[in-house]
C-alpha positions as CSV (number, residue, x, y, z in Angstrom):
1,X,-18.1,15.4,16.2
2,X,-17.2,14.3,12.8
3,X,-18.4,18.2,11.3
4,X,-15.8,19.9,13.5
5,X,-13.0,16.9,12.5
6,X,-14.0,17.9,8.7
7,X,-13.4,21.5,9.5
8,X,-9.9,20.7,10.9
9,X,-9.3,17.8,8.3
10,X,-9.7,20.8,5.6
11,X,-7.5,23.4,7.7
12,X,-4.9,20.8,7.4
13,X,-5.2,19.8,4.0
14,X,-4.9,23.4,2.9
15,X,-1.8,24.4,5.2
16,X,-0.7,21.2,3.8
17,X,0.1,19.7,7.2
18,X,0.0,15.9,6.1
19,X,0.8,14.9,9.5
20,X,-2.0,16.3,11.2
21,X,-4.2,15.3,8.0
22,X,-3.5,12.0,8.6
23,X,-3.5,11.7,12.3
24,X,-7.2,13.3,11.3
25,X,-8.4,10.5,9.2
26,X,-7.7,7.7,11.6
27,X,-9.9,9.9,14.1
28,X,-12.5,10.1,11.3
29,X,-12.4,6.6,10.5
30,X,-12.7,5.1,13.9
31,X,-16.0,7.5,13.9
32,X,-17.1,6.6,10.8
33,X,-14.9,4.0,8.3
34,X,-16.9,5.3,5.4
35,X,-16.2,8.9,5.6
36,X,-12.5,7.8,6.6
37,X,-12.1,6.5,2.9
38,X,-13.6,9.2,1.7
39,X,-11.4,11.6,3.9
40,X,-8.1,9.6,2.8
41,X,-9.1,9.8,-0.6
42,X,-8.9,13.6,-0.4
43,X,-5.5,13.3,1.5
44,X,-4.4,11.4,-1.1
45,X,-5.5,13.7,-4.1
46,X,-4.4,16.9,-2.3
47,X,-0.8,15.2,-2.1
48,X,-1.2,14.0,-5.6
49,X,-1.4,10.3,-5.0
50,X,-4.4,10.0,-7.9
51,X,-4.3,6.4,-8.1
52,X,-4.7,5.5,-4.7
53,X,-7.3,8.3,-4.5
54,X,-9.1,6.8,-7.0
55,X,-8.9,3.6,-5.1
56,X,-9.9,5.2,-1.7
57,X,-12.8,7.1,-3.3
58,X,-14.2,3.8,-5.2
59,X,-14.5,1.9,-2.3
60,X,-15.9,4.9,-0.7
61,X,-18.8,5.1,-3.1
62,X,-19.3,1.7,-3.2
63,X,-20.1,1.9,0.3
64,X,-22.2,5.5,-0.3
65,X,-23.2,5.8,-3.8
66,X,-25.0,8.9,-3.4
67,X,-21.9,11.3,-2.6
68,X,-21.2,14.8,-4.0
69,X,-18.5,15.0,-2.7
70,X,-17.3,11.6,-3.5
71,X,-18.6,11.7,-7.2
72,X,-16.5,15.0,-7.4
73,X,-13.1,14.2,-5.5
74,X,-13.6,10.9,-8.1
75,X,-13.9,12.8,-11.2
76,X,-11.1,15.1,-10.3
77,X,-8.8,12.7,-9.5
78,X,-9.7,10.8,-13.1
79,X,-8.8,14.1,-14.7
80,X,-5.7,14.6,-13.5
81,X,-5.4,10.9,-14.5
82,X,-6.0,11.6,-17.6
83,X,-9.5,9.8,-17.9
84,X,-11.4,12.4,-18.8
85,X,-13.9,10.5,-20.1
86,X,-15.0,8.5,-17.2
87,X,-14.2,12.2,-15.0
88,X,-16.4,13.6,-17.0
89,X,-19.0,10.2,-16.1
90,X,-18.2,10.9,-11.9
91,X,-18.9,14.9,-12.1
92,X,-22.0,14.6,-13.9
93,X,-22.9,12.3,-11.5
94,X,-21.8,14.8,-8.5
95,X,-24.4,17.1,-10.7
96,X,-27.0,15.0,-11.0
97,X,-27.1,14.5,-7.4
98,X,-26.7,18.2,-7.1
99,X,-27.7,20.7,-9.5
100,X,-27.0,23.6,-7.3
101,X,-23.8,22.4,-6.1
102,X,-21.2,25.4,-7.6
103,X,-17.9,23.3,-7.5
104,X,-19.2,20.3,-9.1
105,X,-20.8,22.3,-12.2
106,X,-17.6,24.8,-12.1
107,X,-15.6,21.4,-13.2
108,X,-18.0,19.5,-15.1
109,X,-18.0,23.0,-16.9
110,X,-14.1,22.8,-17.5
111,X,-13.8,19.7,-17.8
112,X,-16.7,19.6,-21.0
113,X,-15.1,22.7,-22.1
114,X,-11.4,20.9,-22.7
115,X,-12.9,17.8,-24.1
116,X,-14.8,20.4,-26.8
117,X,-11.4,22.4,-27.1
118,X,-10.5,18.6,-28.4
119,X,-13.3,17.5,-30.8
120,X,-13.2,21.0,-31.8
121,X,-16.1,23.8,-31.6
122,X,-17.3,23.7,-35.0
123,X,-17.8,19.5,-34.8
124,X,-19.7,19.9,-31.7
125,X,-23.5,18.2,-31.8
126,X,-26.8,19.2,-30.4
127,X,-26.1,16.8,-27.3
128,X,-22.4,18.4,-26.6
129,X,-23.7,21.7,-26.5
130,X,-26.4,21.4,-24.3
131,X,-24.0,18.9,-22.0
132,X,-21.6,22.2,-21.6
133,X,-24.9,25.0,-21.6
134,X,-27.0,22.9,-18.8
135,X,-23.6,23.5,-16.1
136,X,-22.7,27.0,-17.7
137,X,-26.5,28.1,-17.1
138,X,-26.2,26.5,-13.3
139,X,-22.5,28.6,-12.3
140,X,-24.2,31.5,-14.3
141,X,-26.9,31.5,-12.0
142,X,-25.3,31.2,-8.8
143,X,-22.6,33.5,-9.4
144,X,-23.5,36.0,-12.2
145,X,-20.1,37.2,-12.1
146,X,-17.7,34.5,-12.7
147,X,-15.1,35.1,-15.0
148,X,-14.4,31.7,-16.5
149,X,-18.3,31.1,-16.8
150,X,-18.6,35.0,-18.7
151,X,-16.2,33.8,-21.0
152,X,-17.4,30.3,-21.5
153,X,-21.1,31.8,-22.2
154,X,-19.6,34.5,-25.2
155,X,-18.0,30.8,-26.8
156,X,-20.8,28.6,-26.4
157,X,-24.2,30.1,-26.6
158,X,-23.5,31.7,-30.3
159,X,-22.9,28.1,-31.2
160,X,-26.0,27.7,-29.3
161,X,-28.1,30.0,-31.3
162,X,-26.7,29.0,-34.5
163,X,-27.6,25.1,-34.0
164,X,-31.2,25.7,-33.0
165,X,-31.7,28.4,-35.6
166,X,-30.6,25.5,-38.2
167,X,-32.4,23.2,-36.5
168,X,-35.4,25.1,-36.8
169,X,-34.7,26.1,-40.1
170,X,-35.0,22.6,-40.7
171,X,-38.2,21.9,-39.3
172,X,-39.7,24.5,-41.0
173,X,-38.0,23.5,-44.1
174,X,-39.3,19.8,-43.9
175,X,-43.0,21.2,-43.2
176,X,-43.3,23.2,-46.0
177,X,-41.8,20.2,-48.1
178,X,-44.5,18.4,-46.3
179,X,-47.5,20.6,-47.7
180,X,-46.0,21.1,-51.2
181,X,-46.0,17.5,-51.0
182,X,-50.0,17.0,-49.5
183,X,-51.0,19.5,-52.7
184,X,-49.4,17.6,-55.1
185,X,-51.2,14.5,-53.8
186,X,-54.6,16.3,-53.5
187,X,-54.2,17.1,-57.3
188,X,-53.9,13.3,-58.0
């Protein structure tokens, strides 16, 4: 049963018994050579092998493009990489697939938080905001009272506010230009 090989797959990983791990995935993959890459990929991020990781999970989602879990273990093995941009490309993916999956908009927060932290907060367009807000609003709402996603939330949607209330200022700004503009023409 490839659910209770998982299970013990996991249990491995997180005593960190890479024997057992790996005697695990060659069970997996004679069951199912698909989720065999995708189980060696994880082997090989949790020992911190990110490139062949990256190769493992590639193949993987060549094979099984729609993959949380691939599109995830992908993006966080970019990141640590140093890729962000195309980690940033795999975890929105994971959360397109997804929207109520908690770990994939946990790091697609972060991960949109640190590039942010590098364009800096005040150069931050309409698009980049609502990019961070959409996965802030989805941990938010899932689990009301995590920490990072608190803090995260008392940053970003002041910024929030104070782009739409210019935006909207704006707007209104153009219309009235627009009338003053349709009186003077009516006077003609």
């Amino acid at each position: 049963d490839l659910g209770a090989l998982s299970m013990f797959f996991d249990i491995a990983i997180a005593t960190e018994d890479w024997a057992k791990a790996e005697e695990l995935v060659a069970t997996i993959t004679q069951s199912d050579p698909y989720i065999g890459l995708l189980s060696e990929g994880h082997l090989k991020a949790a020992r911190g092998q990110w490139d062949d990781a990256v190769d493992r999970l590639e193949k993987y989602l060549v094979q099984r493009p729609v993959s949380v879990l691939g599109h995830l273990g992908l993006g966080r093995a970019y990141a640590q990489l140093g890729q962000d941009k195309k980690a940033i490309e795999q975890v929105s993916l994971a959360v397109t697939q997804d929207s109520t999956h908690e770990m994939a908009n946990r790091v697609l927060m972060q991960l949109l938080h640190n590039r942010n932290l590098r364009i800096g907060l005040d150069n931050l367009n309409a698009e980049q905001l609502r990019g961070i807000i959409l996965p802030l609003d989805a941990t938010l709402g899932r689990n009301p009272n995590d920490l990072q996603a608190r803090r995260l939330q008392l940053i970003y949607y002041p910024l929030w506010i104070s782009m739409e209330t210019q935006r909207q200022a704006a707007l209104d700004m153009t219309e009235q230009e627009r009338k003053l503009a349709e009186n003077q023409m009516a006077r003609v």
